[in-house]
Backbone as CSV, one residue per row, in Angstrom:
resi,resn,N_x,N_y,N_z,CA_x,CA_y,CA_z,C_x,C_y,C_z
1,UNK,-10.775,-19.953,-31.397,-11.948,-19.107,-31.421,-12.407,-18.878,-29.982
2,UNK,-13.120,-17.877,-29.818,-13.385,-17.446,-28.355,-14.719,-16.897,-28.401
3,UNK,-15.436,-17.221,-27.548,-16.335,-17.124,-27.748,-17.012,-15.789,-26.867
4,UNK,-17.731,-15.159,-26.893,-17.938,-14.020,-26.427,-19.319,-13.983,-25.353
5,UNK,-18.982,-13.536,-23.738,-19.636,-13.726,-22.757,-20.496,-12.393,-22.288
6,UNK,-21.542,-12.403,-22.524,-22.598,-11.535,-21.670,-23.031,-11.232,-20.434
7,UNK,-22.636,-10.362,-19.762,-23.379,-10.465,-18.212,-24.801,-9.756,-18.026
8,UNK,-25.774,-10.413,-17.731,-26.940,-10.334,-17.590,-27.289,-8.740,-16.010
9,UNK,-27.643,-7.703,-16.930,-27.662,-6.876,-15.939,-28.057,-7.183,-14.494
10,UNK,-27.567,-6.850,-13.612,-27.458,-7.110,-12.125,-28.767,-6.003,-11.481
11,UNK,-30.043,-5.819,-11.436,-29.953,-4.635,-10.703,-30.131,-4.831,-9.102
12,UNK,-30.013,-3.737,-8.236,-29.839,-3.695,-6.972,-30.667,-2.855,-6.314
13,UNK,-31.077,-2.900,-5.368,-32.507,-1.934,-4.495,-31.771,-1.197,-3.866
14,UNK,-31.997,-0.251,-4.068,-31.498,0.822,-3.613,-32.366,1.873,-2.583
15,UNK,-33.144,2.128,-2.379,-34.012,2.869,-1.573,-35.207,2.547,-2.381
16,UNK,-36.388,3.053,-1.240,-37.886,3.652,-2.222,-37.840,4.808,-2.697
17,UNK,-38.901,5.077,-3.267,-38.782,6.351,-3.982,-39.117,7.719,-3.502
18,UNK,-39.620,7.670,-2.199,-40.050,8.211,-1.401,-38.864,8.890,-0.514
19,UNK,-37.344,7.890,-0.630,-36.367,8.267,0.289,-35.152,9.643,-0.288
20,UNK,-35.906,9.861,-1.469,-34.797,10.542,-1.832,-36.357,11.812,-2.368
21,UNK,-35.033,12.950,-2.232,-35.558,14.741,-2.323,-35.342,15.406,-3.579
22,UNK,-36.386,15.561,-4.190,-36.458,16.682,-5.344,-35.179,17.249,-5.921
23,UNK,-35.011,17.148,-6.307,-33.617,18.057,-7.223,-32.809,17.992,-6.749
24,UNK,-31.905,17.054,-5.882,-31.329,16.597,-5.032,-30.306,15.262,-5.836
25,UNK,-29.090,15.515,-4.892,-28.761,13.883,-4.864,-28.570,13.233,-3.141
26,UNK,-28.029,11.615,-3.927,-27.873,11.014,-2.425,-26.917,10.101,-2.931
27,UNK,-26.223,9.589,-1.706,-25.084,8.530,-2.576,-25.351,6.927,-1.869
28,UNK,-25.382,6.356,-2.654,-25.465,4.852,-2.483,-24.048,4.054,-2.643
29,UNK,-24.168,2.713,-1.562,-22.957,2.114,-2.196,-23.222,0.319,-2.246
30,UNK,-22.877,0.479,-3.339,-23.306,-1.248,-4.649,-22.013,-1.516,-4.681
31,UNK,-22.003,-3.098,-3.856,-20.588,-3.674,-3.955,-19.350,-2.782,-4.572
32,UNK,-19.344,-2.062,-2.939,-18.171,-1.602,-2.975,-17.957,0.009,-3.780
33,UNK,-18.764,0.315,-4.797,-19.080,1.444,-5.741,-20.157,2.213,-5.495
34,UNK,-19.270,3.659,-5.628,-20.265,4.663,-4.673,-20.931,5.395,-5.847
35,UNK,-22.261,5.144,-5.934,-23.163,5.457,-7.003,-23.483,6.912,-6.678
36,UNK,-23.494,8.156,-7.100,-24.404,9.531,-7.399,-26.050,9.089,-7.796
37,UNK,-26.824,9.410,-7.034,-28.138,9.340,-7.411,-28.965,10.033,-7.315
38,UNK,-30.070,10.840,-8.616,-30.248,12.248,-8.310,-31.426,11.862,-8.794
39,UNK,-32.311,12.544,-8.359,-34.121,12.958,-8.477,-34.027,14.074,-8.828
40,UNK,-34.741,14.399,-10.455,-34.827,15.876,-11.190,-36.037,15.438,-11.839
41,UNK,-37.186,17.013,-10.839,-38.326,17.103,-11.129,-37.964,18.018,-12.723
42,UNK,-38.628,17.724,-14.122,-38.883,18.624,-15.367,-40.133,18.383,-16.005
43,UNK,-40.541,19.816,-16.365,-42.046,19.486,-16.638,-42.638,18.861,-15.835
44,UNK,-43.038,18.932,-14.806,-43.990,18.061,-14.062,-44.179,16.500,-13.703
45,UNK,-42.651,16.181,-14.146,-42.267,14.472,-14.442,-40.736,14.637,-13.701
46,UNK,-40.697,13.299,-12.890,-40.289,13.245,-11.782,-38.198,11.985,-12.692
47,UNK,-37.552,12.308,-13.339,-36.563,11.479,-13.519,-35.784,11.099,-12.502
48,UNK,-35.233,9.733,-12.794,-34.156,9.193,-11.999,-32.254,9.106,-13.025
49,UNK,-31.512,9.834,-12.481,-30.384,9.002,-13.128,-29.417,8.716,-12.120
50,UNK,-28.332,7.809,-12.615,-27.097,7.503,-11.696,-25.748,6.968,-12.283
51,UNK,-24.450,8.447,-11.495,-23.537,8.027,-12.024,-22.522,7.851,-10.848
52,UNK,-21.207,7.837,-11.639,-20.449,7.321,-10.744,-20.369,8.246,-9.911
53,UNK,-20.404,8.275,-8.124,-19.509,9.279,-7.546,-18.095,9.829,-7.756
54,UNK,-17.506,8.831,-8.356,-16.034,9.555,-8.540,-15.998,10.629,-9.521
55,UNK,-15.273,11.860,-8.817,-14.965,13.138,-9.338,-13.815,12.664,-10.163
56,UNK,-13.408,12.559,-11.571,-12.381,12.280,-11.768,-11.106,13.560,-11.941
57,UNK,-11.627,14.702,-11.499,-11.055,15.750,-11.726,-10.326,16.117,-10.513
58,UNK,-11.136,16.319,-9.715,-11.508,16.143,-7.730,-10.568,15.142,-7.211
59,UNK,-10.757,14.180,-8.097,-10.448,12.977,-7.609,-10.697,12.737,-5.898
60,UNK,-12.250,12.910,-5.882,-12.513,12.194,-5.124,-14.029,11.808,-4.728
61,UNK,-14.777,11.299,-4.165,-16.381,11.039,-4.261,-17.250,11.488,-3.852
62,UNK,-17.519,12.717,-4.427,-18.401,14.088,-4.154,-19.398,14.196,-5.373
63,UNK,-19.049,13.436,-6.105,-20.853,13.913,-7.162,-22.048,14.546,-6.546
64,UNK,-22.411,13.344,-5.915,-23.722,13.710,-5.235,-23.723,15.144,-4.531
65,UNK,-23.057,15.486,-4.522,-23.058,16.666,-3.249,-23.242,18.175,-4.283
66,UNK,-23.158,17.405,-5.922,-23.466,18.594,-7.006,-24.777,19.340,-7.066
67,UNK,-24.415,20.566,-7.414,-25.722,21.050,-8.190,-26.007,21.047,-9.101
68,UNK,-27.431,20.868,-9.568,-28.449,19.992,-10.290,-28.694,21.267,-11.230
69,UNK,-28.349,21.162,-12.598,-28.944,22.414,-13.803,-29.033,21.591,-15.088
70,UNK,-28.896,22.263,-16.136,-29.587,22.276,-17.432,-28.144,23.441,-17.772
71,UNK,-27.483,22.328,-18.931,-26.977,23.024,-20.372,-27.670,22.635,-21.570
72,UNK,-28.078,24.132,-22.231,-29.048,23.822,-23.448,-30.121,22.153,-23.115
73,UNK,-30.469,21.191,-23.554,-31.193,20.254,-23.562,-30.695,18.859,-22.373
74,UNK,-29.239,19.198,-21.644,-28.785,18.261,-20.864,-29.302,18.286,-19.685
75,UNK,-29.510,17.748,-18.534,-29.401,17.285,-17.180,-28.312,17.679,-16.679
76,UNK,-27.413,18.524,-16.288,-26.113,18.121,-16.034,-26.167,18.225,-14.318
77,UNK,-24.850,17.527,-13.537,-24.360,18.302,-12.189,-22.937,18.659,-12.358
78,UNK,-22.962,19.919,-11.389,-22.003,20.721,-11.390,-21.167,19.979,-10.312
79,UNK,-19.701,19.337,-10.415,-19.187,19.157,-9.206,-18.566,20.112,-8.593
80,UNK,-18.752,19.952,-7.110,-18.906,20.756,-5.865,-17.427,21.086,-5.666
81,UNK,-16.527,20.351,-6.436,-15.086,20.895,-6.166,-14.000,21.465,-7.336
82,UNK,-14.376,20.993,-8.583,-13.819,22.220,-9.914,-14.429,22.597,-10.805
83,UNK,-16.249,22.558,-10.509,-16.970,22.915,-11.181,-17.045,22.512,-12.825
84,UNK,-16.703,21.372,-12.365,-17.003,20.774,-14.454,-18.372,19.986,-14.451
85,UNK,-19.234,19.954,-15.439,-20.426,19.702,-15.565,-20.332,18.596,-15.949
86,UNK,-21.212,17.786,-15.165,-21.398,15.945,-15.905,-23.163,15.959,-16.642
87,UNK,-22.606,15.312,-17.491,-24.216,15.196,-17.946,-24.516,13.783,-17.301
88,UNK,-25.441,13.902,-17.103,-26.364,12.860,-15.849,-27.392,11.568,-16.904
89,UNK,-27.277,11.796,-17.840,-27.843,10.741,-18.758,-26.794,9.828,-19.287
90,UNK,-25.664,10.390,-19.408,-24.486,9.648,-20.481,-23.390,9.585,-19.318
91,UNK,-22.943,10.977,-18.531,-21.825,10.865,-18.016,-20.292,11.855,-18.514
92,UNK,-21.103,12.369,-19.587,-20.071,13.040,-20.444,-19.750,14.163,-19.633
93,UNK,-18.384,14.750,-19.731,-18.116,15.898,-19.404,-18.216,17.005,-19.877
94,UNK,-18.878,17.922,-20.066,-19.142,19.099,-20.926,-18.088,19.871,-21.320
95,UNK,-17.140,20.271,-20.461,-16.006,20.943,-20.601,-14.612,20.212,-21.073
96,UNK,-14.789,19.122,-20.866,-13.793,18.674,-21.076,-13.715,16.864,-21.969
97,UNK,-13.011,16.796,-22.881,-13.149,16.029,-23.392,-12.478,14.526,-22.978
98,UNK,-11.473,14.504,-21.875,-10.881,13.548,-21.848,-11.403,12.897,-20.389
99,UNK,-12.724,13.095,-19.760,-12.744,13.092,-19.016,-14.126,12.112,-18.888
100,UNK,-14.840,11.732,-17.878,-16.375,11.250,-18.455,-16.320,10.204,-17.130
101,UNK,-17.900,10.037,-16.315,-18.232,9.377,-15.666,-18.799,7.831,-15.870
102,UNK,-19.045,7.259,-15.024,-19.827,5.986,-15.893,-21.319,6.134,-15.261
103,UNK,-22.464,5.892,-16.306,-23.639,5.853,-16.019,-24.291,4.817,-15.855
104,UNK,-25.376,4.971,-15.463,-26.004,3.525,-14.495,-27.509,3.508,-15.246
105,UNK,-28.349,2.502,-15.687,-29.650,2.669,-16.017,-30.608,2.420,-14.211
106,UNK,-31.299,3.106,-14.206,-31.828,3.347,-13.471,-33.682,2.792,-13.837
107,UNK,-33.816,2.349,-12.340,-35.530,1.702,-12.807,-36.388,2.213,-11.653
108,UNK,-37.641,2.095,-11.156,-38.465,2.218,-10.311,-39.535,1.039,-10.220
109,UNK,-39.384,-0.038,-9.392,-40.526,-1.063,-9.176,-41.100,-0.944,-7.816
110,UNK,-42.262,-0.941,-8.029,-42.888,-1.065,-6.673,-42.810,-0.368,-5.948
111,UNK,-42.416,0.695,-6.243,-41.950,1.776,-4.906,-40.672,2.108,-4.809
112,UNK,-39.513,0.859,-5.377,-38.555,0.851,-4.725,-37.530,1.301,-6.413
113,UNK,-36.478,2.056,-6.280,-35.504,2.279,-7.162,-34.362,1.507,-6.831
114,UNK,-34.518,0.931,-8.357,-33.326,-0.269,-8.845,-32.460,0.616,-9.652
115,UNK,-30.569,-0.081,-9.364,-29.724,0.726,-10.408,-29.169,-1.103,-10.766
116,UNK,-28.743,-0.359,-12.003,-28.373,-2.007,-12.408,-26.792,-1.697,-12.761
117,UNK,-25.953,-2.288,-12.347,-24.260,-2.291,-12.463,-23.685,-3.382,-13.373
C-alpha cells in the first residue's frame, strides 16, 4: 500500500502591486520557472493571473509579451508569435486542443503579490 503525499502550496513574493501596469504583463522567475504575470483592469476591478511563460507552440518564453483580450466570457492572451489564445484563468488553449499552459493561483498580501507553484 502506498500511501499518498501532499505538497503544501509554496507561495512566493513576487513584486508589490504597485510594480506591475494595467493590462499589461511582466515575467517573473520562481526557481528556475518563468511565470507570465498579467494585471487586467474589468469593470472597475483590478485581477491578477499567472501562467506559464512557455509558448508551447513558439516554443519559446514570450507569454508575457501577449496581448491582453476577451473571447466571449474568457481573459485570454494572444501569443506574440502564432497568435493562439491562452485563457489566463485555466491555461487552456482556445484554438487548439492539444495544447494548454499551466496556471498559477495568484494572491495579493500586504501590498505584495504572491504566486504559489
Amino acid at each position: 500500500m502506498t500511501a499518498k503525499t501532499e505538497v503544501a502550496a509554496q507561495w512566493h513574493d513576487v513584486c508589490g502591486i504597485d510594480d506591475v501596469v494595467t493590462n499589461s504583463g511582466v515575467c517573473a522567475l520562481i526557481n528556475d520557472q518563468q511565470i507570465a504575470l498579467f494585471s487586467v483592469l474589468q469593470a472597475k476591478q483590478q485581477y491578477l493571473y499567472a501562467i506559464s511563460n512557455w509558448d508551447p507552440v513558439g516554443k519559446a518564453n514570450v507569454l508575457y509579451r501577449g496581448l491582453i483580450g476577451s473571447i466571449g466570457d474568457d481573459v485570454v492572451v494572444a501569443s506574440p508569435l502564432y497568435k493562439e489564445h491562452y485563457v489566463l484563468a485555466t491555461g487552456k488553449c482556445v484554438e487548439r486542443d492539444d495544447v494548454s499552459v499551466i496556471s498559477f493561483p495568484v494572491k495579493i498580501d500586504g501590498g505584495r503579490i504572491l504566486i504559489s507553484l
